[in-house]
Backbone as CSV, one residue per row, in Angstrom:
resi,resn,N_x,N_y,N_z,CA_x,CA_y,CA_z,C_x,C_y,C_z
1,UNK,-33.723,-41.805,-46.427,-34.385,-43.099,-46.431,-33.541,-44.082,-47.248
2,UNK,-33.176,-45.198,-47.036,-32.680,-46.710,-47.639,-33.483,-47.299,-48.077
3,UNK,-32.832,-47.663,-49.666,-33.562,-47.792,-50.624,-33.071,-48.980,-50.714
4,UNK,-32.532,-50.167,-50.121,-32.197,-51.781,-50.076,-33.147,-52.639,-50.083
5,UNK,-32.767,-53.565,-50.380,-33.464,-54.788,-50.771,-34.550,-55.320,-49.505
6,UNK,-33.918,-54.993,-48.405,-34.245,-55.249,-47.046,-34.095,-56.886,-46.436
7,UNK,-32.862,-57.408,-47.116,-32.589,-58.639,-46.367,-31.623,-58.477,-45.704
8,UNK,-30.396,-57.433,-44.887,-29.699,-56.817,-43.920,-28.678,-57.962,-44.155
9,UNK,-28.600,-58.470,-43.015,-27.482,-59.554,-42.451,-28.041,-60.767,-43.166
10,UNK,-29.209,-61.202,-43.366,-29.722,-62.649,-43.553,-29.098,-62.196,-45.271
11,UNK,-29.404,-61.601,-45.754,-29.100,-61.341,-47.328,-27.703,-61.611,-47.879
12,UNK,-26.769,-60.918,-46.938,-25.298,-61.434,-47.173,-24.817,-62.720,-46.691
13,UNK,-25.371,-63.258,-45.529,-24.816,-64.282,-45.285,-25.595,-65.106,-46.374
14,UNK,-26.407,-65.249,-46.706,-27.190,-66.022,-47.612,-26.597,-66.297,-49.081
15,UNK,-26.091,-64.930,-49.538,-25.423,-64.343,-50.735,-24.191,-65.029,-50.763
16,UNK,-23.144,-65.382,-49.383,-21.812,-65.923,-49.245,-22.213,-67.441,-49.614
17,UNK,-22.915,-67.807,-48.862,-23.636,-69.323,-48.948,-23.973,-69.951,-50.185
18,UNK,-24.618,-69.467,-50.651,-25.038,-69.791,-52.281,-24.028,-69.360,-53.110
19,UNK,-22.772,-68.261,-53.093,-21.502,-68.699,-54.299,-20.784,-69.546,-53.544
20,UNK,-20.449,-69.677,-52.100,-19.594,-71.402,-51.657,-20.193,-72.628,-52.380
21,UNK,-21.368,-72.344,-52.241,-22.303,-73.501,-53.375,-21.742,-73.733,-54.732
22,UNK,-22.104,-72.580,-55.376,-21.662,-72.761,-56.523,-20.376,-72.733,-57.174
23,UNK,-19.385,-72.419,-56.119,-17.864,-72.648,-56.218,-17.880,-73.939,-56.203
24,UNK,-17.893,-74.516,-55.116,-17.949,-76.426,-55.171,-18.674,-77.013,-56.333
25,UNK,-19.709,-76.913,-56.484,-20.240,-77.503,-57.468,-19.375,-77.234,-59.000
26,UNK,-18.585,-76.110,-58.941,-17.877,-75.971,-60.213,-16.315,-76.810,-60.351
27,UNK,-15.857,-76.325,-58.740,-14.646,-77.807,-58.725,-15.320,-79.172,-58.520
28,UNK,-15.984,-79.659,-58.317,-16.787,-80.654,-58.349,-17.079,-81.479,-59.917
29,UNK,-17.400,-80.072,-60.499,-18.283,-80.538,-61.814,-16.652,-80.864,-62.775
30,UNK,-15.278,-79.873,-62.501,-14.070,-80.064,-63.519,-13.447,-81.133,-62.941
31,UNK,-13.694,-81.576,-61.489,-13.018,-83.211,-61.062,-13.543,-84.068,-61.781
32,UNK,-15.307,-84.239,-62.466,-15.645,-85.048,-62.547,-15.104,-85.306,-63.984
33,UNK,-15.625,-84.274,-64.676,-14.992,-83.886,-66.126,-13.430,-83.918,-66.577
34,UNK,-12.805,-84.178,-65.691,-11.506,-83.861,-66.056,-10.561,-85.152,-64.605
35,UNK,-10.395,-86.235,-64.723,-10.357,-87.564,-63.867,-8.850,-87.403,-63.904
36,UNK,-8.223,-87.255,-62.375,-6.473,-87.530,-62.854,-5.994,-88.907,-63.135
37,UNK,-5.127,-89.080,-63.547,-4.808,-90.581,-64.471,-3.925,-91.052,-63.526
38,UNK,-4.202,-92.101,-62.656,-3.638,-92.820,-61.828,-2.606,-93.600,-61.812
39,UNK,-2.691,-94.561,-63.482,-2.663,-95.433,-64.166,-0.659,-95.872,-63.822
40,UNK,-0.198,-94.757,-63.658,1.089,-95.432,-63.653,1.616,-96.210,-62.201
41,UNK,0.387,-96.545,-61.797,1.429,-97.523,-60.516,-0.130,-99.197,-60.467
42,UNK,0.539,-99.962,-60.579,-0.143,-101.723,-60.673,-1.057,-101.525,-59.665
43,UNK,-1.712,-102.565,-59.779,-2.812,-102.757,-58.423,-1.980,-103.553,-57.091
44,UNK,-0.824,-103.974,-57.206,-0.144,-104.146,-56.360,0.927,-102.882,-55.516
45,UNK,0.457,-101.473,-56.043,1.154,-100.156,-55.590,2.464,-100.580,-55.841
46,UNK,3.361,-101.064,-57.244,4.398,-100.999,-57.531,3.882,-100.122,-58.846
47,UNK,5.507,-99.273,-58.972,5.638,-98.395,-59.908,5.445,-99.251,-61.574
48,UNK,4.706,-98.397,-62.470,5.413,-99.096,-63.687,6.899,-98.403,-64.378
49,UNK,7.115,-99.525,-65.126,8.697,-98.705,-65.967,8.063,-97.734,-66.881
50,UNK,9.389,-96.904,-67.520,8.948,-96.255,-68.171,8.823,-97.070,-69.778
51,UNK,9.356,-97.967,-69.880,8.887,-99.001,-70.708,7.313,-99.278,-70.945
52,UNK,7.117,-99.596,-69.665,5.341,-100.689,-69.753,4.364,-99.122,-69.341
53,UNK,4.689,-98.017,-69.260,3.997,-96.814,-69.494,3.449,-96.826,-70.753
54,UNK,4.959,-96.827,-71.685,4.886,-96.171,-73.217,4.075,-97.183,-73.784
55,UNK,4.505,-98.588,-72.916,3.265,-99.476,-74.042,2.155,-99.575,-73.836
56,UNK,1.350,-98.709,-72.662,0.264,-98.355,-72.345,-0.219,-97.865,-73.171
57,UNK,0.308,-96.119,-72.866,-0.155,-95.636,-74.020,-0.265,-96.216,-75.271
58,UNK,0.959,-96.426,-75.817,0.513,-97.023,-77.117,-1.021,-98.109,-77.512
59,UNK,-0.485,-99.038,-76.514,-1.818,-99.544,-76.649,-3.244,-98.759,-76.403
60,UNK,-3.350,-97.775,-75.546,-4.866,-97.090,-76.218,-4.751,-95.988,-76.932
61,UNK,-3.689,-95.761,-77.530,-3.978,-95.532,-79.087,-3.210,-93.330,-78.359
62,UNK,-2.944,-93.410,-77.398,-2.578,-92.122,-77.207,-1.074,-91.640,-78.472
63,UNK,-0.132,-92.161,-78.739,0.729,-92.176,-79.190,0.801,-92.603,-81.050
64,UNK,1.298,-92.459,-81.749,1.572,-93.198,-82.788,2.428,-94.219,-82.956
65,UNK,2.819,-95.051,-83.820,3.389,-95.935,-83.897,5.093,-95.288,-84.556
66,UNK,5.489,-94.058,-84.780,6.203,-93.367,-84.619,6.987,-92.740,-83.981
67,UNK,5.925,-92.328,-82.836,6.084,-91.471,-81.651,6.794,-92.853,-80.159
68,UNK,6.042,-94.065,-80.742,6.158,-95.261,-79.938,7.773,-95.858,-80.157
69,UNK,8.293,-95.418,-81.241,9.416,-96.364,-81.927,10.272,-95.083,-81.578
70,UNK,10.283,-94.044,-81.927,11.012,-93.280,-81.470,11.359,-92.936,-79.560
71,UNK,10.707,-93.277,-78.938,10.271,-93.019,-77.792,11.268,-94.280,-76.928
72,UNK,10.824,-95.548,-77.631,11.623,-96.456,-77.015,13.069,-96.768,-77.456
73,UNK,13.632,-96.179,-78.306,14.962,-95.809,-78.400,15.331,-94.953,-77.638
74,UNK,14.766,-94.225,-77.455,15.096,-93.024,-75.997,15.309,-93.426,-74.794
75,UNK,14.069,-94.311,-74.520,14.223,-95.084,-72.999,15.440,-95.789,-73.143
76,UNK,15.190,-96.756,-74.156,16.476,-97.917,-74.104,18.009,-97.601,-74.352
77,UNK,18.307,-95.959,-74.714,19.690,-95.593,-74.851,20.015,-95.420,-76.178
78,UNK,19.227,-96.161,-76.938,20.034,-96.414,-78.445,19.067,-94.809,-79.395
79,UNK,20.107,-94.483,-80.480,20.073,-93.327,-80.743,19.992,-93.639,-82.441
């Protein structure tokens, strides 16, 4: 005698259905949580330099004012 749950075929397909669910909802939930940063091309779809990047960042505060001064001697060549 079988001692199962007794949902046969409806049980597994059901079972596949509800973790596709909850797979999406988990890439779903780290897209929302976690936004890719677009930010380096204008609203006119031109590139920015790597100049007006660094002063991005800088300006919201990602960088130090260290990391900023050192950084643009790099871009600009000078050592």
């Amino acid at each position: 005698m079988m001692m199962g749950m007794g949902f046969g075929l409806f049980g597994l397909v059901f079972m596949f259905l509800f973790l596709a669910v909850v797979i999406a909802l988990g890439i779903w939930l780290v897209s929302a949580l976690f936004p890719r940063d677009t930010q380096s091309v204008t609203p006119d779809g031109q590139d920015l330099s790597a100049r007006q990047i660094l002063d991005v960042r800088y300006a919201r505060g990602e960088i130090t004012r260290e990391q900023y001064e050192t950084m643009k001697q790099d871009i600009n060549g000078g050592g």
